[in-house]
N, C-alpha and C positions, 0 to 999 in steps of 0.2 A: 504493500500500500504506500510504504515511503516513496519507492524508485516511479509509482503510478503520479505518486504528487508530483514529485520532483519533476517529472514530464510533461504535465501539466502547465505548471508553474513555466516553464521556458515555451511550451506552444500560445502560452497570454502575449507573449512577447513580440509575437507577428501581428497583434490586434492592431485597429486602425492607430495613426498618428496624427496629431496636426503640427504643420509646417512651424508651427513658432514654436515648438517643443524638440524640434531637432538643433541640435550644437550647430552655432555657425560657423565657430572660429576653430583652427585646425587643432590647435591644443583638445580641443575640449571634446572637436568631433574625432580624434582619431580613436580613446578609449571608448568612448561611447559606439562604434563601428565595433572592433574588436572583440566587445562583452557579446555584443549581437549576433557575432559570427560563432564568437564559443557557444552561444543558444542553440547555433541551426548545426553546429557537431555534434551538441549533446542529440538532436532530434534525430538529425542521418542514424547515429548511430544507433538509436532505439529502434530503428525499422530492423527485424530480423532478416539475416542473409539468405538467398534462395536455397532447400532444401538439396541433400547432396553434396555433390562435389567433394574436389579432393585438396587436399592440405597444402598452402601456400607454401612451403617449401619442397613436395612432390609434385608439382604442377609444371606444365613446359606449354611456351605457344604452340596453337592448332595451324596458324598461319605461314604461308612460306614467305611472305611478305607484308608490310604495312598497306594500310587501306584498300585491299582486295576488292571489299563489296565497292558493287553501284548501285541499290537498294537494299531498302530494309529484308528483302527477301534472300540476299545472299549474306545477312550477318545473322551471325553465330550464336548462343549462347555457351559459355565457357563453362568448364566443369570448375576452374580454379577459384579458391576462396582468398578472400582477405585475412591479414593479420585478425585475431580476435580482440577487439576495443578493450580500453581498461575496465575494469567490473563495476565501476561508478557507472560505466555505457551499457556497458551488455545485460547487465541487471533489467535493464530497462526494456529488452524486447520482448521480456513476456509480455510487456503490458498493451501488446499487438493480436495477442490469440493467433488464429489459426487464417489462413490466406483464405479468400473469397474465393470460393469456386464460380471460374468460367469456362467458357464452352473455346471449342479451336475458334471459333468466327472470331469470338470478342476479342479473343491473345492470341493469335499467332505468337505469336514471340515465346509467350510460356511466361509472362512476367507473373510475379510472386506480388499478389495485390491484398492491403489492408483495409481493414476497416476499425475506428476505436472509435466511441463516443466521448464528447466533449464534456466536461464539466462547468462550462460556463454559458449553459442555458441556449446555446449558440448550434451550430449545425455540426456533425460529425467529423471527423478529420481522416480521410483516406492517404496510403503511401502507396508506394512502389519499387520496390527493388530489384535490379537483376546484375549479371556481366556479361560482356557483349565479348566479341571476336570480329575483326572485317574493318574495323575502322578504329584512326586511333583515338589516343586524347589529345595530342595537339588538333588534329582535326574536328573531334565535337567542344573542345573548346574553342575553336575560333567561328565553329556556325556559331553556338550559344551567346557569343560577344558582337555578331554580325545579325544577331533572330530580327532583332529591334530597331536597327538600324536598316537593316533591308524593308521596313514598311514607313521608317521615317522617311525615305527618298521620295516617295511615293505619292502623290497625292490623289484624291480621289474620295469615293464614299466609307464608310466607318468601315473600319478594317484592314483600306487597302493594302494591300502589298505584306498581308498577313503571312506566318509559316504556320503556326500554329492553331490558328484562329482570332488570335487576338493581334491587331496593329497599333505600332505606333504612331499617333495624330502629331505630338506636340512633345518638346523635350524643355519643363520647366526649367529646371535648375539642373548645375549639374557640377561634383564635388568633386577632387582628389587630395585626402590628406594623408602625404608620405606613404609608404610603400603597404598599408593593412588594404587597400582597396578601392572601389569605385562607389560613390552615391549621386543617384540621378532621380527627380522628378519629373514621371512620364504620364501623360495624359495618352489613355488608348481608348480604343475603340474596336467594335465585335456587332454582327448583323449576323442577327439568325436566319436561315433558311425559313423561306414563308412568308407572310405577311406580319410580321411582327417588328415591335421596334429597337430601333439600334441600340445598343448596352455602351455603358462609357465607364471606365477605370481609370481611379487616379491611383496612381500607385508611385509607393517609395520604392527604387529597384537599388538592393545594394550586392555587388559586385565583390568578388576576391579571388586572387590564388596566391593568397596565402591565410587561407584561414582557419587552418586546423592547429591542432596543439601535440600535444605526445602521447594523450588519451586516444586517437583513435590508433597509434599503435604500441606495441610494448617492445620494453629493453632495447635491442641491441637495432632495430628495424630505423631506418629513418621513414620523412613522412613522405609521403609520396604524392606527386604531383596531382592536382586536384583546380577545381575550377566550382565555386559553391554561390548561387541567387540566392537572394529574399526578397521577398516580397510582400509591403504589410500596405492596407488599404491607407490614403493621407488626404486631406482637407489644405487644400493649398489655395493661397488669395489670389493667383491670377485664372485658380482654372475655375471659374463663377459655370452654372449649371447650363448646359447647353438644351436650346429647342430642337426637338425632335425625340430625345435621346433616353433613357433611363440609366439611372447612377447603378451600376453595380458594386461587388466588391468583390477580393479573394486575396489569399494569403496565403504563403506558399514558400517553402525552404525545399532547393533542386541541388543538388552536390554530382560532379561527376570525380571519378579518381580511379588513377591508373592501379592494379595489380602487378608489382615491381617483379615481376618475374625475373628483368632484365632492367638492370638499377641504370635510371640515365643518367648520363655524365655531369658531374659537378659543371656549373657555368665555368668558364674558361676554359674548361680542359680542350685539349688537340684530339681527345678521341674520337674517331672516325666509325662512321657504320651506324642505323636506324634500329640496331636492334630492340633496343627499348620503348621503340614506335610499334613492335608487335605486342606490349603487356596490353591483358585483358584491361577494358575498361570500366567498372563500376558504376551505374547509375541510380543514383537514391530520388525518386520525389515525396515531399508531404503538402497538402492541399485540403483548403476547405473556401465554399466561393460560397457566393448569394449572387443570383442575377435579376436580385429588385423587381419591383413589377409585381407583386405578390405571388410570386408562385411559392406554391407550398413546399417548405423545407422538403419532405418526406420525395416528391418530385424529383428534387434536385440531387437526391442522395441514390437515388432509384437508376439513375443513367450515368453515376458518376465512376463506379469500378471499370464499366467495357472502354468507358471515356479516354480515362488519364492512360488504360491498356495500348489505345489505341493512339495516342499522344506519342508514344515513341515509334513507332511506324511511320506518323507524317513526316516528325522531326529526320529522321532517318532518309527518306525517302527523299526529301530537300539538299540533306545535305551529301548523302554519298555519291550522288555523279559530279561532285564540282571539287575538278583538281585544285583550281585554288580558289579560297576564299577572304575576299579583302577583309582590310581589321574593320573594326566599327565605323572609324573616322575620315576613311578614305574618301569620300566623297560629300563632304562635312557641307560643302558648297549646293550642293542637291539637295540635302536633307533640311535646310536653312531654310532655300528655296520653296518648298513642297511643306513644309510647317508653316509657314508666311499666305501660302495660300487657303493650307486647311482650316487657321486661325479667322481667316478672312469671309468661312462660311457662315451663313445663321444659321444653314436648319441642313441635315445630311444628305444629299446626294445619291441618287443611287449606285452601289457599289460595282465598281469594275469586277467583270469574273475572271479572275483568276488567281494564283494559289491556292489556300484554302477555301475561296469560296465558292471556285469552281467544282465543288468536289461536294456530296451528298451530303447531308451532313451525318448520319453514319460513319464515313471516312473520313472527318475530320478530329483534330486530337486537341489535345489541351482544354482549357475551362472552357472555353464556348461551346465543343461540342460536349462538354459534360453537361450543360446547362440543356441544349438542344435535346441531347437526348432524356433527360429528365421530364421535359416538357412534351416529347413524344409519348416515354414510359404511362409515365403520370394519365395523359389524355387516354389511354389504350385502356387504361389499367380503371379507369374510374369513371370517366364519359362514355354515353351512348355506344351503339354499336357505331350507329350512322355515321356519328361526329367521329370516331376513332379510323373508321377507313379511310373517309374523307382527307383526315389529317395525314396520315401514313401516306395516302396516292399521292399527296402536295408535296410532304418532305423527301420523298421518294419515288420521283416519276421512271427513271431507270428501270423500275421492278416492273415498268408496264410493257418494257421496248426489249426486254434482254432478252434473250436464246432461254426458251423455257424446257423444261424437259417432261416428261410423260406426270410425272409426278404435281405439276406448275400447272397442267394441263386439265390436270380433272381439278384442283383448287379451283381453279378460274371459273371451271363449269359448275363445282357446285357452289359458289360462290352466287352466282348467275341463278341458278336453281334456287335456291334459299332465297333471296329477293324476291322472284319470281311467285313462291308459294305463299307469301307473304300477301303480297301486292298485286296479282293476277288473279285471287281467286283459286291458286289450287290447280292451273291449266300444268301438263305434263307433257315432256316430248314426246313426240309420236314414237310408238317402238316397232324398231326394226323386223322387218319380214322377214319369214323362215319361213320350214315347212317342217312336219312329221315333229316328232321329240326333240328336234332342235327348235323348235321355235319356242319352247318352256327354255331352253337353254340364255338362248338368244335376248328372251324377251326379258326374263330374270334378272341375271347380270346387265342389262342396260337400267331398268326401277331398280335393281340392289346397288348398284353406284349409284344413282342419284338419290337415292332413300340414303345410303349410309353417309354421302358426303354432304348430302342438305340438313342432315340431323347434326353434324359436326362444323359447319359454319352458319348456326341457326344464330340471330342474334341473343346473348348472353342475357332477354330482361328478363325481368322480376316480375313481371304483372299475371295472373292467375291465364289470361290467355296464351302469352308466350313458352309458359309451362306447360298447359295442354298441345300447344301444336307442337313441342317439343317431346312427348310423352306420343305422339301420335307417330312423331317422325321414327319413335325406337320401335312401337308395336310394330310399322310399317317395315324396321329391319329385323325384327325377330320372325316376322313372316315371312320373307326374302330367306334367310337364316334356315328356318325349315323345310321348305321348297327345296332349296339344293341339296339338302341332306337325304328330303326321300328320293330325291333326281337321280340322286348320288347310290343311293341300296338298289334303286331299277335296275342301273345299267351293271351294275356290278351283279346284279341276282340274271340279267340279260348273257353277261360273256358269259356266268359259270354253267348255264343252260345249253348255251353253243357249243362249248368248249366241252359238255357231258354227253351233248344229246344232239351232232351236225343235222341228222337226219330231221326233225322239226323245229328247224330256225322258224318258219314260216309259223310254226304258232305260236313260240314264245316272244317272236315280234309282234306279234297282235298283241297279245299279254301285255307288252310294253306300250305300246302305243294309247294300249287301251287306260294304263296304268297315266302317262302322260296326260291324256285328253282329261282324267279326272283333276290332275294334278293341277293343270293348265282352269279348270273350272272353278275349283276349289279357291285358287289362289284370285282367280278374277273377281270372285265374291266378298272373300276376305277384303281386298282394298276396294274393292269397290263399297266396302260398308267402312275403312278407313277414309277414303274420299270426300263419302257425305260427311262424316263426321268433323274432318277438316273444314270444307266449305259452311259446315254449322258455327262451327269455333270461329270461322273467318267473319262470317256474317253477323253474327253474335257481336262481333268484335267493332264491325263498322257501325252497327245499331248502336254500341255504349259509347263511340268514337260520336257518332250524330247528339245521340242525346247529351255529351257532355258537352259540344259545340254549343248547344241552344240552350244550356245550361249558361254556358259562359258570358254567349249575348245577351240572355236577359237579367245577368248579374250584372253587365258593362251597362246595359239601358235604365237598369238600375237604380246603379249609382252615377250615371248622367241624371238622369231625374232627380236624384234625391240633393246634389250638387245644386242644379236649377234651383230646387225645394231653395236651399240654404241660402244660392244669395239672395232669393228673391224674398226671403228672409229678413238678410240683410238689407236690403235695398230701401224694403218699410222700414226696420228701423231708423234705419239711417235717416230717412222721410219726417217720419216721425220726427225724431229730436232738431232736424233743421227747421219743423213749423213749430217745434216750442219755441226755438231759437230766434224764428222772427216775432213772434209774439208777447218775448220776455224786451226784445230790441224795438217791436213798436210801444209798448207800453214804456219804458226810457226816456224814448224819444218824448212820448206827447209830455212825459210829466216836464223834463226839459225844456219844451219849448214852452209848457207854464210858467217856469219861471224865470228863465229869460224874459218872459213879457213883462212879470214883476218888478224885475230890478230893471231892465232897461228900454222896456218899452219896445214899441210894432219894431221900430226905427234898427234898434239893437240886432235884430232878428236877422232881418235885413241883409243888415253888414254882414252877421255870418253865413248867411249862402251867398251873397257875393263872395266874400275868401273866397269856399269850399270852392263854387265856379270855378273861379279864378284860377 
């Protein structure tokens, strides 16, 4: 429970900031940087190592060369583990439980994904751990130093020129004090797939590779090259609330570091050879977002494991065909350029497609698509049928145009069919002509596929009707069910007769036929008295469908009339108290103009409606 707190207590630490709470002077900001960075080693190293593998000192690159892969599909996962962190770190990975199970779709990769809940009343906190092979760490440290800077160049609608999902708009402020690292205030932006509005992060991004201690390894090991983000939400005075846009947030500590299989040479040295460009690279993320807008936490936490899974595949897939990649800064002059004009918008633009947005959002990674698919899940999971396929064809029109296969093939159809029995009345394909004993065959299996797969994409309601035509759709396959079964003793009781007795095939195929034509009877009465039954339940259905309509209108005419009622209510009153009003104001006056006559006579009177004229 101590090592749970203790873990705790350093995940508060990526909570929001405000700008006047960060050190501005380099004295003051470099300790305060450095405590921040020991927070986000204490937290890497709480995320437990992927299961398996073999002992960092028994371990040899898989690779014959550095950066092999040109996608995420040809890098590796490594067997090799890390030093083991000191026991004030590794205490701490129980407090992860047990990895998320995912399916192959969600991880390819095989990544090793957490779940913990939060103690601070706040949303969940998911990790991810793995080790990679194919590409090194000089190379995903210079995409991860170039992520952000490749969408600052960029101008265009919320997001552009995203890797991840999320781009940079605006580069606030921006820090280096002496060698503990980088701090920069970034204003980004994220557009969901759909009709939905663009997300805006202000974010503290702080930067290092040198930000670990001797805690993550022990004795005689030095530390090994590493490249570690944070990221905590920040309230900054130039970035005031943009039109169009919703504020989100998210926090976030990302560590990469090499496995020194192959220790690289001290700075200076004359040694010669990459071999230390083959050690395995270690990737740790920890993350917890809110994408504002009210969606319900439980949504957001629902699509967040395939998410951040999938997070490393984009990243990956970006960064492994590009032999070289500039530093951050290299076209410092674009990026100026392209913030001066994003700064310059009022309200968002439609987004240019490409990067990540070119791309379903399914296959996108990082917090936006965690949020996207939260917002899918969530709508599947707890909206309509209607509303949830609707939603799924919009975020996912590819599903509609891709190479289907026999399996895709009858979904669609009973897909089709289900609607159909719904909304038609109950109307049924016509079934295919035969003759003799196959046409029970024939006809069977054409209603037993459409019975079993319209019972299984039936809309999921609640309502006493959708139970019964759902109840009708199973009686419908357990008759289908039984039909085949005696179909299935005929022809089998048919060969062992030929096969005993050649000499009167000719009667025990009457036998059969005869056995068929009942079968074939039997089964047309059966649904023919499920039919009615349906078309009752349907009909039923539209009657309490009609009557609750003219329920509805005369509850709306209602309360129109009873509205009328009220002001016209009001209207008397109102009536009323303005002819008190003048009667309390003509009596006033006459006593008034009494005695004005008194004190000053007709004359008096006079003068004051001239003024008043006047």
């Amino acid at each position: 429970m101590i090592a749970m707190s203790e873990l705790h207590k350093a995940l508060e630490q990526l909570g929001p900031i405000d700008w006047a709470d960060v050190p501005q002077d380099d004295n003051s900001l470099n300790p305060w940087m450095k405590k921040l960075f020991e927070t986000g080693e204490l937290i890497c190293n709480s995320v437990p190592p992927p299961a398996g593998g073999n002992d960092f000192e028994q371990s040899q690159p898989t690779q014959p060369k550095p950066d092999t892969a040109k996608s995420s599909k040809e890098v590796v996962n490594s067997d090799a583990r890390p030093v083991a962190p000191h026991p004030e770190h590794g205490d701490l990975q129980k407090s992860w439980g047990k990895p998320i199970k995912l399916g192959a779709k969600e991880n390819p990769l095989g990544i090793s994904v957490y779940k913990m809940a939060a103690k601070d009343r706040h949303g969940a906190w998911f990790a991810r751990r793995q080790v990679l092979e194919g590409i090194s760490i000089t190379k995903v440290r210079r995409a991860m130093q170039r992520e952000f800077a490749e969408s600052l160049a960029q101008s265009g609608g919320p997001g552009a020129g995203n890797v991840r999902g999320i781009g940079g708009d605006r580069r606030l402020d921006k820090k280096e004090p002496g060698d503990v690292g980088k701090l920069e205030a970034l204003q980004l932006s994220a557009q969901f797939p759909g009709p939905t509005t663009p997300r805006e992060f202000i974010t503290l991004l702080l930067t290092s590779e040198n930000a670990l201690s001797n805690k993550t390894t022990q004795d005689k090991h030095p530390i090994p090259r590493h490249y570690m983000v944070i990221s905590k939400p920040l309230t900054h005075p130039e970035a005031s609330d943009r039109e169009g846009y919703v504020k989100g947030t998210y926090e976030s500590v990302e560590m990469i570091r090499e496995i020194p299989l192959n220790p690289a040479p001290e700075k200076g040295d004359d040694a010669k050879g990459d071999k230390h460009e083959l050690n395995p690279v270690e990737w740790i993320m920890i993350t917890r977002s809110d994408p504002g807008g009210g969606i319900p936490r439980f949504m957001v936490e629902r699509g967040t494991p395939g998410s951040i899974a999938a997070d490393v595949s984009k990243f990956l897939d970006w960064a492994c065909p590009k032999d070289e990649i500039p530093d951050a800064d290299a076209d410092e002059d674009k990026q100026q350029e392209a913030q001066s004009q994003t700064a310059n918008q009022q309200t968002p633009p439609a987004a240019p497609q490409q990067n990540a947005q070119a791309q379903p959002a399914h296959q996108q990674g990082g917090i936006i698509a965690s949020l996207t698919g939260a917002v899918e899940a969530g709508i599947e999971a707890y909206a309509p049928a209607s509303v949830a396929n609707y939603t799924h064809a919009y975020m996912h029109p590819e599903d509609d145009t891709s190479d289907s296969s026999s399996s895709s093939d009858s979904s669609d159809a009973a897909s089709f069919a289900s609607a159909r029995d719904h909304h038609d009345l109950g109307d049924h394909p016509a079934e295919k002509p035969a003759h003799g004993g196959t046409a029970v065959a024939a006809s069977t299996d054409t209603l037993g596929a459409t019975s079993t797969t319209s019972s299984t994409t039936l809309p999921m309601g609640s309502s006493p009707h959708d139970k019964e035509l759902r109840k009708i759709d199973k009686d419908r396959a357990k008759i289908e069910a039984k039909i085949h079964k005696k179909q299935d003793a005929e022809a089998v009781k048919l060969a062992s007769h030929k096969e005993k007795d050649p000499e009167d095939v000719a009667k025990y195929q009457e036998k059969y036929d005869t056995a068929m034509a009942k079968l074939q009877e039997k089964r047309e009465k059966e649904l023919a008295k499920l039919e009615h039954k349906r078309e009752k339940e349907i009909s039923k259905a539209q009657r309490k469908r009609s009557v609750q309509l003219n329920r509805d209108e005369a509850s709306r005419v209602a309360r129109e009339r009873d509205d009328f009622r009220h002001q016209v209510d009001l209207l008397k009153r109102e009536n009323g108290m303005l002819r008190e009003q003048m009667a309390d104001l003509e009596r006033e006056n006459t006593i008034l103009v009494e005695k004005v006559n008194k004190i000053g006579g007709v004359g008096a009177l006079q003068d004051i409606k001239s003024e008043v004229q006047h």
